[in-house]
One Martini backbone bead per residue (centre of mass of N, CA, C, O) as a GRO file, in nm:
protein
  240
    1UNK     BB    1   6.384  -2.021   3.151
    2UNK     BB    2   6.300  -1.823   2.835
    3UNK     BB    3   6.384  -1.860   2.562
    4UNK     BB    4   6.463  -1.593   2.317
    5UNK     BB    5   6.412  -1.758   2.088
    6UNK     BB    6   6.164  -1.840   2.101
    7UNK     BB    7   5.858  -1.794   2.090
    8UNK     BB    8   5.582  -1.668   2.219
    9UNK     BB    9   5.423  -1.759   1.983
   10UNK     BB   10   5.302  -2.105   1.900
   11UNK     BB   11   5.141  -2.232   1.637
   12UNK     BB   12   4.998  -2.571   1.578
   13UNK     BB   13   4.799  -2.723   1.407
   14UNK     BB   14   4.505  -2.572   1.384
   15UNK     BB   15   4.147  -2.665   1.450
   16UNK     BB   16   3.819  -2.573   1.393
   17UNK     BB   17   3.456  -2.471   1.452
   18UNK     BB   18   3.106  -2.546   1.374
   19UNK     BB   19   3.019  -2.798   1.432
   20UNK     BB   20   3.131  -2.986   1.179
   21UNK     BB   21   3.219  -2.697   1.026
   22UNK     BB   22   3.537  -2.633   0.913
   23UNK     BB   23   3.783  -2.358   0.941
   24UNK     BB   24   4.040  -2.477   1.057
   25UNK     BB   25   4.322  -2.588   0.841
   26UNK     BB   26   4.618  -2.595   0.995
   27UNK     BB   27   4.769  -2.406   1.139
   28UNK     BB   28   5.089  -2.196   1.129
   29UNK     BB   29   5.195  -1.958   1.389
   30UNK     BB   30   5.417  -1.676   1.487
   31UNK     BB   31   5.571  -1.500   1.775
   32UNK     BB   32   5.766  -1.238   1.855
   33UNK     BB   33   5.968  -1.058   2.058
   34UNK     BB   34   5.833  -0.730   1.926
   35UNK     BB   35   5.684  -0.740   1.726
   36UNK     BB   36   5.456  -0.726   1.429
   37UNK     BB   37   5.196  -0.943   1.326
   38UNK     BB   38   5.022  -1.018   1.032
   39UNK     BB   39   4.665  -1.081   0.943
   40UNK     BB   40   4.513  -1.147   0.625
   41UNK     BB   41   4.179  -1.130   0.488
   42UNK     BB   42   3.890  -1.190   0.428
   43UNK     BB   43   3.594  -1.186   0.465
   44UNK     BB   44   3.566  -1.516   0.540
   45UNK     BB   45   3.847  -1.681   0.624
   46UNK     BB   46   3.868  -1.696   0.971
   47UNK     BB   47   3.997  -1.501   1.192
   48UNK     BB   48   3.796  -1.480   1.391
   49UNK     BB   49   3.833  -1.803   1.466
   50UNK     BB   50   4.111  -1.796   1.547
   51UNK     BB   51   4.119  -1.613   1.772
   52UNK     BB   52   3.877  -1.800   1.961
   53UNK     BB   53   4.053  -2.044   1.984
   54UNK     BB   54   4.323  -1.948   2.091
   55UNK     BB   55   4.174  -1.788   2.358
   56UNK     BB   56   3.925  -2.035   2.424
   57UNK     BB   57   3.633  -1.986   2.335
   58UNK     BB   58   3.689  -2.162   2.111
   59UNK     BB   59   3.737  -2.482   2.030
   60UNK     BB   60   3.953  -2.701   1.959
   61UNK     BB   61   4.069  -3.006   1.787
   62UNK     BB   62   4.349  -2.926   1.744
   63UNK     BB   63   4.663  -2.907   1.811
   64UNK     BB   64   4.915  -2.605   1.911
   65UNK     BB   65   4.948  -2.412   2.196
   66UNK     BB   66   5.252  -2.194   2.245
   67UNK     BB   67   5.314  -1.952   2.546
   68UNK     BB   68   5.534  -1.821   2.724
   69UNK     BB   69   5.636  -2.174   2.772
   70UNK     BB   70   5.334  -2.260   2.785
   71UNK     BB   71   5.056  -2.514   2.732
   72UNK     BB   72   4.734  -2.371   2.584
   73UNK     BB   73   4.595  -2.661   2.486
   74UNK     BB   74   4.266  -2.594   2.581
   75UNK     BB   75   4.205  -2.338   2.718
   76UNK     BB   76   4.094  -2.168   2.889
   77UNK     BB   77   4.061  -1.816   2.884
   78UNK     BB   78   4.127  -1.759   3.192
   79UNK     BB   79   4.392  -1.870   3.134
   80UNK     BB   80   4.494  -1.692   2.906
   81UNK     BB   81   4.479  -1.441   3.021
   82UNK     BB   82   4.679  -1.491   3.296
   83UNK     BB   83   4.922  -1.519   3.038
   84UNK     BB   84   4.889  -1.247   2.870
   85UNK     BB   85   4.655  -1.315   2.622
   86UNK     BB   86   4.501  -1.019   2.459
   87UNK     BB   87   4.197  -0.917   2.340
   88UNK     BB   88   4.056  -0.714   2.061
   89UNK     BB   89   3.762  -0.724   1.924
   90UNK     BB   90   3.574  -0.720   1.719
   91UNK     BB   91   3.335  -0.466   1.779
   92UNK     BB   92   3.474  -0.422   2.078
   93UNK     BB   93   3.297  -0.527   2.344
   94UNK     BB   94   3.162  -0.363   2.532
   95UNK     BB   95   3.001  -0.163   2.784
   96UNK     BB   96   2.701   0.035   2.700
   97UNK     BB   97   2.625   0.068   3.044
   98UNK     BB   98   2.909   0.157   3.103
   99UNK     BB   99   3.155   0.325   3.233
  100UNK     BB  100   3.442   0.384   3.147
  101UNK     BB  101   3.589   0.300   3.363
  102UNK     BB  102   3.469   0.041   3.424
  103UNK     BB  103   3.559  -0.122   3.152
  104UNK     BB  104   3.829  -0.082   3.240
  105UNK     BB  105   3.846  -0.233   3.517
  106UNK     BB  106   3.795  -0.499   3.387
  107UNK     BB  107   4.029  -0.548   3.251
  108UNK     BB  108   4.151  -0.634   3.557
  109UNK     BB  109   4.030  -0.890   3.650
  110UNK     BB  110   4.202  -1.103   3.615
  111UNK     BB  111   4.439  -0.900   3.545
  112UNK     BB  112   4.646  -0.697   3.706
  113UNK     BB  113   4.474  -0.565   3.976
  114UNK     BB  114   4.736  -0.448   4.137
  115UNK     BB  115   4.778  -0.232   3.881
  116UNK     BB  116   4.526  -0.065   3.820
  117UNK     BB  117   4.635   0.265   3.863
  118UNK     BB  118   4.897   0.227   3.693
  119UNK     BB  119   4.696   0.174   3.430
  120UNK     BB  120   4.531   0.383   3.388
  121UNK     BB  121   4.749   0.615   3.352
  122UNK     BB  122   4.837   0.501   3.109
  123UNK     BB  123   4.582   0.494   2.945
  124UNK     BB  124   4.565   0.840   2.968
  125UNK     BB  125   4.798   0.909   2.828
  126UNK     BB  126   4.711   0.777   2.532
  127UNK     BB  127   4.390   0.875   2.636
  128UNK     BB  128   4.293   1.127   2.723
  129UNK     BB  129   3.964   1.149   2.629
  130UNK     BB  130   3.890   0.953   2.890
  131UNK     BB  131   3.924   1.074   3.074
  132UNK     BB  132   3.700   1.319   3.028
  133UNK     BB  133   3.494   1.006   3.034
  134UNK     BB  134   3.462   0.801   3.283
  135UNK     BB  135   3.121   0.883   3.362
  136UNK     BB  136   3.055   0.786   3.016
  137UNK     BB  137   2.879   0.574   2.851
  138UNK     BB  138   2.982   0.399   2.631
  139UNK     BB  139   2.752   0.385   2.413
  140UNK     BB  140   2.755   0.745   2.371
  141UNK     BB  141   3.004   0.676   2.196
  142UNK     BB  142   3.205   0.698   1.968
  143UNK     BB  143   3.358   0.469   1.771
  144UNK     BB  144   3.671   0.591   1.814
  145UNK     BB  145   3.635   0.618   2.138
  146UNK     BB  146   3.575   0.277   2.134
  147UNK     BB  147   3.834   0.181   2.088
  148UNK     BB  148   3.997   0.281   2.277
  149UNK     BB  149   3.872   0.133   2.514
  150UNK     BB  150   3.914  -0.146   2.365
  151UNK     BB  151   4.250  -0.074   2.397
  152UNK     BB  152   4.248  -0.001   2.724
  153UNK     BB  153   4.166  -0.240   2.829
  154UNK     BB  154   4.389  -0.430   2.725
  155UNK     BB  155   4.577  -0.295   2.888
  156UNK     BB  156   4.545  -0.337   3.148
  157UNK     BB  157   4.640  -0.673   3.160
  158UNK     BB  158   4.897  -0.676   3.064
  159UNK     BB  159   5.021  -0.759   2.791
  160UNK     BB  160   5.188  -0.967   2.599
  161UNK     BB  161   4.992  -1.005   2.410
  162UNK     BB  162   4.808  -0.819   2.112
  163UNK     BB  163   4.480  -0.873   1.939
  164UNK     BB  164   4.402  -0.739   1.696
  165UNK     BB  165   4.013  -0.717   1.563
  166UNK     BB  166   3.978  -0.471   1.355
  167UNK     BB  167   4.070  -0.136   1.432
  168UNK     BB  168   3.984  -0.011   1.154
  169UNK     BB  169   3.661  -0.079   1.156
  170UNK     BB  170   3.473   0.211   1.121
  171UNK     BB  171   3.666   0.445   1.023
  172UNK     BB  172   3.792   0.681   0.926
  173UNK     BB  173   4.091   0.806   0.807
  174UNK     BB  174   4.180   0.984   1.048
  175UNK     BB  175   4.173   0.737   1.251
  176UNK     BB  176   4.326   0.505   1.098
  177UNK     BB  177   4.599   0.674   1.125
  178UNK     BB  178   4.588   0.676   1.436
  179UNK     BB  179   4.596   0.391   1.497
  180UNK     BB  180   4.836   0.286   1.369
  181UNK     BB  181   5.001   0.443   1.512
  182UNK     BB  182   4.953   0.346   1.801
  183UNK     BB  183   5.064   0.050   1.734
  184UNK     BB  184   5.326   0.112   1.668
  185UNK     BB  185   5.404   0.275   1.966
  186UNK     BB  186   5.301  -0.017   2.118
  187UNK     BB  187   5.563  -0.152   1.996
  188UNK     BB  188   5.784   0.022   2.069
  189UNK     BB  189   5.733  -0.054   2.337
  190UNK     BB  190   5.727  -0.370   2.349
  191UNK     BB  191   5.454  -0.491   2.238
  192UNK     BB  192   5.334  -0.754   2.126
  193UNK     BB  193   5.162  -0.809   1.782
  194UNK     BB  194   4.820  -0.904   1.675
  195UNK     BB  195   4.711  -0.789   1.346
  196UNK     BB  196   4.398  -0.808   1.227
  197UNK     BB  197   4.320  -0.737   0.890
  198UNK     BB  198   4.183  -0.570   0.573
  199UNK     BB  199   4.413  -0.383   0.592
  200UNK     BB  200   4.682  -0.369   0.410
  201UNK     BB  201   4.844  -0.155   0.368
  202UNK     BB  202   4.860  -0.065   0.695
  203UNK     BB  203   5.002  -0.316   0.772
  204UNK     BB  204   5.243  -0.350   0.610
  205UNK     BB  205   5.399  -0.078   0.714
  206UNK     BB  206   5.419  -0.211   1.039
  207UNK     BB  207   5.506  -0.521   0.957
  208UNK     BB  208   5.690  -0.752   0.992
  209UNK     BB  209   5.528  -0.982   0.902
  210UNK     BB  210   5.289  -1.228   0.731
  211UNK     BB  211   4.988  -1.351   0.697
  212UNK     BB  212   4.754  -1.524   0.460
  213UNK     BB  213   4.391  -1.590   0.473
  214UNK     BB  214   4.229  -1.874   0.299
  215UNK     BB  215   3.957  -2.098   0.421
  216UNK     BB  216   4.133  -2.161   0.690
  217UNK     BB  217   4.449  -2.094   0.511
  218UNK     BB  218   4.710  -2.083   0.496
  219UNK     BB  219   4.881  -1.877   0.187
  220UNK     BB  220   5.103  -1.685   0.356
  221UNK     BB  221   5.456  -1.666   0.480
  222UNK     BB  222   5.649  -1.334   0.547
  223UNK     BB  223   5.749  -1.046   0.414
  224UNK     BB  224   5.613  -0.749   0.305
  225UNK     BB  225   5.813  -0.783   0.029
  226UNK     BB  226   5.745  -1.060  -0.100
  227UNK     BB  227   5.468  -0.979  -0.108
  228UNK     BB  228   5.424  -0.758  -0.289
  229UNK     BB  229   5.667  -0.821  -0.525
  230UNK     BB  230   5.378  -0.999  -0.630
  231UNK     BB  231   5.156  -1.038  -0.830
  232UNK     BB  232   5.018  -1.274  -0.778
  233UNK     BB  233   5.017  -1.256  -0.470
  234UNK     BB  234   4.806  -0.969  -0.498
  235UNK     BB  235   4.597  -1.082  -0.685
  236UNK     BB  236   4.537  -1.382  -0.484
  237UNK     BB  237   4.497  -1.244  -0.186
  238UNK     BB  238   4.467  -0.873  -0.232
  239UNK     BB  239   4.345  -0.760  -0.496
  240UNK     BB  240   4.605  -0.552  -0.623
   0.00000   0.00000   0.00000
C-alpha cells in the first residue's frame, strides 16, 4: 500500500540531453498528491527537454523517477502512459486529419480503454464545445478548441498526475482566463497537476509549490510567496 506522505512523482538528479550536449543538470523535484505544482523558465530553459525525458521519449542519462510507489527511472513511455502520468505536450500534438471524437478515443489507447465511454462524458462536460464537433477535423479548429482537445485527450487516460506544457501558449487572453480557471477546477477535483508554463502571474496564483528552471537547472523551489516577495528572485529569474 502507498504511504500517503510519500510524493506522487519523486526525481532525482535526473540529467539527459542530446547527442552530447546536456540540457538536464541535475534536476529534483517533486509533486505531492492534489498538488498544482509550476514549472516557469524562459524558452530554452529546458522545461520541455524536462517533460519527454520524464515521460520516457527523451532517454535519461542519470537520476532517479519515483511515480506512485513504482521506479519509472528509463521506462519506456507506454509503461509510463500505463501508470497514470500523462502529459499534453507543448504545441498540443493533435492528429489534424482525424476527427474530434477519434483523436479523443486515441486518448484511452494505452490507458483506461475499458472507461472509453464514461471518460467521453465527463469530457463533454468540462468541454461542451467537443460534443458539438465530434466529426469535425481536427485540424480545421480555432486553436483554443485545440488546446481543449488535446486536455480532453489527456483526460482520456484517467491520469494520476497531469503534466501541462504551455497550455496557455498562442491563446488570447480571454482564452487564457479559461484555461487557468479549467486548471483551477481540475486540480480542485482532485487531479494533481504539473505546470509548466512560461505565464508566471497566473501560475504562480493558483501554483501550491514553484520550482523555477534557468539553463537545465533548477535554480529556485518553494510557495510562490517566497518567489514574490524577492526582489532579488523575480528579477533574476523571472524579469519581474
Amino acid at each position: 500500500m502507498t504511504d500517503p506522505t510519500t510524493p506522487l512523482l519523486d526525481v532525482h538528479g535526473l540529467t539527459g540531453g542530446y547527442g552530447r550536449t546536456e540540457v538536464l543538470r541535475g534536476i529534483d523535484l517533486s509533486v505531492r498528491r492534489g498538488e498544482t505544482v509550476a514549472l516557469l523558465g524562459s524558452n530554452g530553459a529546458g522545461k520541455t527537454t524536462f517533460n519527454n525525458t520524464l515521460c520516457g521519449i527523451n532517454p535519461a542519462w542519470a537520476g532517479r523517477v519515483q511515480f506512485n510507489g513504482a521506479d519509472l527511472s528509463g521506462a519506456h513511455y507506454r509503461t509510463v502512459v500505463t501508470a497514470g502520468l500523462i502529459q499534453v505536450p507543448e504545441g498540443r500534438k493533435i492528429f489534424p486529419n482525424l476527427s474530434v471524437l477519434e483523436n479523443l478515443e486515441l486518448g484511452s489507447f494505452t490507458r483506461a480503454r475499458g472507461q472509453r465511454a464514461a471518460n467521453l462524458e465527463r469530457v463533454f462536460a468540462i468541454f461542451p464545445r467537443l460534443k458539438e464537433r465530434t466529426a469535425q477535423l481536427a485540424g480545421t479548429m480555432s486553436g483554443g478548441e485545440q488546446q481543449m482537445l488535446a486536455i480532453g485527450r489527456g483526460l482520456m487516460a484517467e491520469p494520476k498526475l497531469l503534466i501541462l506544457d504551455e497550455p496557455s501558449f498562442g491563446l488570447s487572453p480571454l482564452l487564457v482566463e479559461e484555461m487557468f480557471a479549467l486548471i483551477r477546477r481540475l486540480n480542485a477535483e482532485g487531479l494533481s497537476i504539473l505546470l509548466v508554463e512560461q505565464n508566471v502571474a497566473q501560475s504562480l496564483e493558483l501554483a501550491d509549490r514553484v520550482y523555477v528552471m534557468e539553463n537545465g537547472a533548477l535554480r529556485f523551489s518553494g510557495l510562490p510567496g517566497e518567489l514574490m516577495g524577492s526582489d532579488e528572485l523575480r528579477k533574476a529569474y523571472l524579469g519581474l
